[in-house]
N, C-alpha and C positions, 0 to 999 in steps of 0.2 A: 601578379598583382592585378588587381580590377582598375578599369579607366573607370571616368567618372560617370557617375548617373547606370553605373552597372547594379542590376537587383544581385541579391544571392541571400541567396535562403539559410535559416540560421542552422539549421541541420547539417547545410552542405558546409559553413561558413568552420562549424564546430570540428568538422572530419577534414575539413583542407589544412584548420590552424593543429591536427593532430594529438586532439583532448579524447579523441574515442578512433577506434581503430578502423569502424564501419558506419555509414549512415545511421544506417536502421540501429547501433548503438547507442548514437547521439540523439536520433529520434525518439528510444523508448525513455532515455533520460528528461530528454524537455519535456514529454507529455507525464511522467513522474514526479513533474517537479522538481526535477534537482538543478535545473540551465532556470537563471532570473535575467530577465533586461531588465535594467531600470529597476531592479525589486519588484517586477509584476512576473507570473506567469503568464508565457506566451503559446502558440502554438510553434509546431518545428515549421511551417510554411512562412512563420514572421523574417521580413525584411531586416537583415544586421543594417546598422547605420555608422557611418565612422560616428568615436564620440559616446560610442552608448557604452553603458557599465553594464557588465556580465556578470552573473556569481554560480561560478560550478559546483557542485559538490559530489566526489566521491567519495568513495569508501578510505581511499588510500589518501585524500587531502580537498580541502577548500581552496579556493583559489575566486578572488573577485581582480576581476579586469577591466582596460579600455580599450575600445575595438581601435587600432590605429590605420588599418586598412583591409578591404576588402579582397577576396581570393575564390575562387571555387574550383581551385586544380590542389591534389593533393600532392607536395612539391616535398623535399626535406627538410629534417627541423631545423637548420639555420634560418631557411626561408621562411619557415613558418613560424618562427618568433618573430618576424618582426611583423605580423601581421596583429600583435597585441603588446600591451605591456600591463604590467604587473602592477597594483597600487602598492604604496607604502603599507599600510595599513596590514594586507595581505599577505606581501612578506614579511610584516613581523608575527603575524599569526600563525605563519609555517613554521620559523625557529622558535617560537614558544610550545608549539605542540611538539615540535622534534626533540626540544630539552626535554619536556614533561616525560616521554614518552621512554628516551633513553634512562632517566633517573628511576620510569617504573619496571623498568626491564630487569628480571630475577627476582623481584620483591612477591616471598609468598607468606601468608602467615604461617607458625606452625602450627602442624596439626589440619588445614585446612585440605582438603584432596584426597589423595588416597592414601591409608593408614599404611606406616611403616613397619617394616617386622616384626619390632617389638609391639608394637601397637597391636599387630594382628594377634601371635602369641599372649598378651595379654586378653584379647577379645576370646581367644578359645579355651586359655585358663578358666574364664570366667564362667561361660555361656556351656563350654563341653561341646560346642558345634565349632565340626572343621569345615573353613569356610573352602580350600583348595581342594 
């Protein structure tokens, strides 16, 4: 954990609390836009502040945070949850995309994708062209 009045860069801040594996992952993410303080885009050289609201976004989930304290050692994730916490808001965002997500899971329409046997045998009946 950081004493007080310690700077730490939001780059390093992101790879110590264990959101991206490498700096330079968390770096090409802030300068992409996807790391918000406050809802502004920042550079990765910007100063974390206890108190400030974060909003990550990857591929595999959203997540908006409060920074609860400062770190620049990358430590294990026990330690490094309590260097944030979670707003309400954000985890109910997660189990709402998690339900959605599992209830779309197996759902195809028919017919959509690739044509089934008969499908195919009908397409050759037709056309006289073997498509294998």
């Amino acid at each position: 954990m950081a004493l007080d009045g310690e700077k730490v860069r939001l780059d390093k801040w992101l790879w110590a609390a264990r959101f991206f594996k490498t700096r330079s992952l968390a770096t090409d993410a802030i300068e992409g836009g996807k790391v918000l303080v406050d809802n502004d885009r920042v550079k990765p050289s910007k100063e974390v502040k206890i108190g400030a609201t974060l909003f990550i976004r990857r591929k595999d989930f959203e997540i908006e945070l409060v920074v609860l304290a400062l770190s620049s050692v990358r430590r294990g994730a026990p330690e490094a949850q309590l260097l944030y916490q979670e707003t309400e808001k954000s985890i109910q965002r997660r189990e709402d995309a998690k339900v959605t997500k599992l209830a779309e899971h197996g759902k195809r329409e028919r017919g959509t994708g690739r044509p089934t046997k008969r499908q195919l045998r009908d397409i050759r009946k037709f056309t006289g062209i073997d498509y294998l």
